[in-house]
C-alpha positions in Angstrom: 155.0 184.4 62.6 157.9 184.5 60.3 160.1 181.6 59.5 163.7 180.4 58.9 165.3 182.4 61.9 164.0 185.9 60.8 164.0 188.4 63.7 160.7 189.3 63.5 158.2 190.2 66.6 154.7 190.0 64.3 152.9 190.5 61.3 151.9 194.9 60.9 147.7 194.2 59.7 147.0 196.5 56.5 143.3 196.8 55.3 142.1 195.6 52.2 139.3 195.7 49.8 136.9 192.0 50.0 137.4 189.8 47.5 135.2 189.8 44.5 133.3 186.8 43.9 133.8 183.5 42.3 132.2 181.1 40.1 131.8 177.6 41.7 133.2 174.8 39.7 131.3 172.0 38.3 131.2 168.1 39.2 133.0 169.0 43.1 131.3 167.5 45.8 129.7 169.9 48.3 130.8 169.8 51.8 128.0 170.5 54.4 127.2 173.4 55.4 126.9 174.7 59.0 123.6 176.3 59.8 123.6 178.5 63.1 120.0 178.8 63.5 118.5 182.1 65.0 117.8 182.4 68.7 113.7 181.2 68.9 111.1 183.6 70.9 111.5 181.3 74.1 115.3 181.6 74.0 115.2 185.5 73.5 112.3 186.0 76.9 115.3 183.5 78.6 118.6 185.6 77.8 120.4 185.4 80.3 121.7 188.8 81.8 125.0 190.0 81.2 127.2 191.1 84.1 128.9 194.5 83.7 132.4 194.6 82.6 134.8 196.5 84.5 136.6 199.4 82.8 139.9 198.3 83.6 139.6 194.5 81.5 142.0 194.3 78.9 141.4 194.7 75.5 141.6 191.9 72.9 144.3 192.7 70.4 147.5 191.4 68.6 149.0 190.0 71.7 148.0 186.5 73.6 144.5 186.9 74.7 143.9 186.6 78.5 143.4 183.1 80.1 140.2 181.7 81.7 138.1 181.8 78.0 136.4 178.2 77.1 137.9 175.9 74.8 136.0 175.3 71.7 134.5 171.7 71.6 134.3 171.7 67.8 138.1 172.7 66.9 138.5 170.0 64.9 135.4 170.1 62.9 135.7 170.8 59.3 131.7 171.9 58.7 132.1 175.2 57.1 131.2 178.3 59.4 129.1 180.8 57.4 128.7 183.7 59.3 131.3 186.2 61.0 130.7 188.5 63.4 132.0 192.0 63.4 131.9 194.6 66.5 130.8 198.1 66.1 131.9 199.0 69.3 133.7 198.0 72.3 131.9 195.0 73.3 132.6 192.3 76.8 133.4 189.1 75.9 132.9 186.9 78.5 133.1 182.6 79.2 129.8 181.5 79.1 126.5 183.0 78.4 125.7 184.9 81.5 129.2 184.7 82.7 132.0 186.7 83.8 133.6 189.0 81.4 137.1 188.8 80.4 138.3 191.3 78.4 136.8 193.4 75.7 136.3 192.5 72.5 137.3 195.7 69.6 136.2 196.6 65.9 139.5 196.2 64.5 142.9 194.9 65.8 146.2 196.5 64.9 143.7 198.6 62.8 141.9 196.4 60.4 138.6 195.7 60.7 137.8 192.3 63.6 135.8 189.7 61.7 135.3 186.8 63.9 133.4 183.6 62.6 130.8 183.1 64.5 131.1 179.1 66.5 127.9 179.0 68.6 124.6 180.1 69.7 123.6 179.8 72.9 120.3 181.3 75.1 120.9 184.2 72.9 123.9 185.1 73.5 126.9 184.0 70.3 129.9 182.7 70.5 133.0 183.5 67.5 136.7 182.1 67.4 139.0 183.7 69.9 141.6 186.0 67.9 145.3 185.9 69.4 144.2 182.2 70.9 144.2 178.9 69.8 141.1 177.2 70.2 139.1 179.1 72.4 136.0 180.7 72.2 134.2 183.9 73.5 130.7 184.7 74.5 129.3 187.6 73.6 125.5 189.3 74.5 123.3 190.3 72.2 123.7 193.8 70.3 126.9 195.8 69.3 127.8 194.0 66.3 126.7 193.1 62.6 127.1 189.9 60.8 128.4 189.1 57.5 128.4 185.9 55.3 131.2 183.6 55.4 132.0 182.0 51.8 135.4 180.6 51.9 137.4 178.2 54.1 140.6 177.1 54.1 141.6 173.1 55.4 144.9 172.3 56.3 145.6 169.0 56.2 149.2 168.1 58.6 150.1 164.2 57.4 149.8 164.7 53.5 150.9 168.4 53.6 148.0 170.0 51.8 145.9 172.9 52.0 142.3 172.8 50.3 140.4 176.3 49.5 136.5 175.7 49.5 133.8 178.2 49.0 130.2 177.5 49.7 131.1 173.5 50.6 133.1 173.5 47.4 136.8 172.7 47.1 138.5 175.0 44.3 142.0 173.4 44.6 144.6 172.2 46.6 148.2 172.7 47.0 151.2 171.3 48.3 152.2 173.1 52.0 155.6 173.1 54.7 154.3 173.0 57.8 155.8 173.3 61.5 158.9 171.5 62.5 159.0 169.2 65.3 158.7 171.1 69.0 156.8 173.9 66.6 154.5 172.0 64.8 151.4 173.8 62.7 148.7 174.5 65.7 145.4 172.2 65.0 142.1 173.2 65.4 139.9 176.3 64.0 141.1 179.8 63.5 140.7 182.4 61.1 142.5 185.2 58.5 143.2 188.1 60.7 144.8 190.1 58.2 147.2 190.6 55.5 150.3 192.5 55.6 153.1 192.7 53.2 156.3 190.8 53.2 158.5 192.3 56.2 161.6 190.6 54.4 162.9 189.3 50.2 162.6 185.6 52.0 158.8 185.9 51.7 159.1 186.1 47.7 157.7 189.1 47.4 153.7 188.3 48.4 151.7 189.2 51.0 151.0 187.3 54.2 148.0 186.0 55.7 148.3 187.0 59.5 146.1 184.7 61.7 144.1 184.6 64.6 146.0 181.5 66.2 150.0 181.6 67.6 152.7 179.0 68.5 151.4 176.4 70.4 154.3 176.9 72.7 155.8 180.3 72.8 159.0 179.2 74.4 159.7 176.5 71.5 160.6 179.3 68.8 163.3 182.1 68.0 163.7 185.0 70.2 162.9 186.9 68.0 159.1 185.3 66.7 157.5 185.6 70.0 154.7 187.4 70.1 154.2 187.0 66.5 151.3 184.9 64.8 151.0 181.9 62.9 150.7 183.0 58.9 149.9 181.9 55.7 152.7 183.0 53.1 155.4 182.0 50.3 159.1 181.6 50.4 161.4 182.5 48.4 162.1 178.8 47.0 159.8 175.5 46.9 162.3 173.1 47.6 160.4 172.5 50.9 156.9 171.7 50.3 155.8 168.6 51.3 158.1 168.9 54.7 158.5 170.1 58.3 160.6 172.9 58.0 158.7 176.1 59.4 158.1 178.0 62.6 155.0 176.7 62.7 153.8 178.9 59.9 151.9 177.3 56.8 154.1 177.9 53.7 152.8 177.2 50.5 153.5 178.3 46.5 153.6 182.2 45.5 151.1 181.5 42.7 148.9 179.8 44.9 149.0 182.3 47.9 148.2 185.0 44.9 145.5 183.5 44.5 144.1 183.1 47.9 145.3 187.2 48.4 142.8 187.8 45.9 139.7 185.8 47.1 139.7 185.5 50.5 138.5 187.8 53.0 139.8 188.5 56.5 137.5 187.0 58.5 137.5 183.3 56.4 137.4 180.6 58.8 140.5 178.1 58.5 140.9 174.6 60.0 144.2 172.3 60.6 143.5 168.6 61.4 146.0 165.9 60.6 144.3 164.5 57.9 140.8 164.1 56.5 138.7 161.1 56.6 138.9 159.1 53.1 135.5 159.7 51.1 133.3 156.4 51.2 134.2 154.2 48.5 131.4 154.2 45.6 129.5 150.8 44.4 
């Protein structure tokens, strides 16, 4: 969602090319890595059936997401997630393996392409990040997608104002952020890059946005004018405010650095917001 009063009522997705790859740094410590192991023989014989889904469910897109989908147990875990999920066609997504189905899940939102990191496993059925939610997850059955490898993952860090880009476990660099202001504070838990759009407005210093999948916390607490829209990643015009709580609840940060992160990351990279990480054990 756009920030400092701009009458804006969400981000307009545009596709884009992935990211080409790059070299990992020396001498960084590794984070681990989270391993979603494959569904096992005895788990595929015990799948458990899926229900059908009415025609008349609503269809996952850029607005809030229906109610009644579980909340994800991990949203504050930082283990990278290294596998996305994207649908091929119009798939259910329902609350629990074997349970009742929600709404429908597409291939793309606003038109670009859905890639949804993938959260759980369960009795072979998988679970990815909700888009246009905040930490909640949906179940989907087996077939109708392909995956893809996750790389990249973005930490935001609330009490020291800090974002942290890591690919494959490694952090690359960190920067100085403005998060939310109080009553509209930065959403925590897991999400993920939706999409990128360009600037709507000369206030966004001329770079695109990062649209993603999570919103305001509460919808009632912002401008008129920002309902509806998502939380972003983007620049401002100025950098006076870094370090500060000064935003919508959007996560502003340098226009060099979000450059940068335009030209790496893919939609579909899992990001994180926790209040602060844990201090790294001291060394003998």
């Amino acid at each position: 969602m756009l920030l400092g009063g701009a009458a804006y009522a969400g981000w307009v997705l545009t596709p884009t090319a992935e990211p080409a790859p790059l070299a990992r740094p020396s001498g960084v410590p590794v984070a681990p890595t989270a391993v979603v192991p494959a569904p096992s023989t005895a788990e595929a014989e015990t799948v458990p059936p899926a229900a059908p889904a009415p025609d008349g469910l609503p269809e996952i897109d850029y607005d809030p997401a229906p109610a009644g989908f579980p909340g994800d147990p991990d949203t504050l875990d930082t283990t990278p997630l290294t596998r996305g999920l994207h649908p091929t066609r119009r798939l259910a997504a329902y609350d629990a393996p074997g349970g009742r189905p929600l709404a429908f899940l597409m291939p793309t939102i606003s038109g670009v392409e859905l890639t949804a990191p993938i959260a759980r496993r369960e009795a072979g059925w998988t679970a990815v990040l909700l888009p246009s939610a905040n930490r909640k997850l949906a179940w989907l059955p087996p077939g109708g997608f392909t995956t893809v490898a996750l790389r990249d993952q973005i930490v935001v860090e609330r009490v020291p104002y800090r974002l942290t880009w890591y690919r494959d476990g490694t952090a690359q660099r960190s920067w100085p952020v403005s998060l939310g202001q109080r009553g509209q504070e930065t959403p925590l838990g897991r999400t993920f890059i939706l999409g990128r759009t360009p600037p709507p407005q000369s206030v966004y210093g001329g770079v695109d946005i990062f649209a993603l999948g999570s919103m305001p916390d509460d919808p009632d607490s912002v401008p008129a004018g920002l309902r509806g829209a998502h939380i972003g990643v983007h620049s401002w015009y100025h950098d006076g405010e870094l370090g500060r709580k000064t935003t919508n609840g959007c996560i502003r940060l340098t226009r060099s650095a979000q450059r940068l992160l335009l030209t790496e990351l893919r939609a579909g990279t899992p990001v994180v917001v926790v209040d602060q990480l844990p201090d790294p054990p001291a060394t003998a």
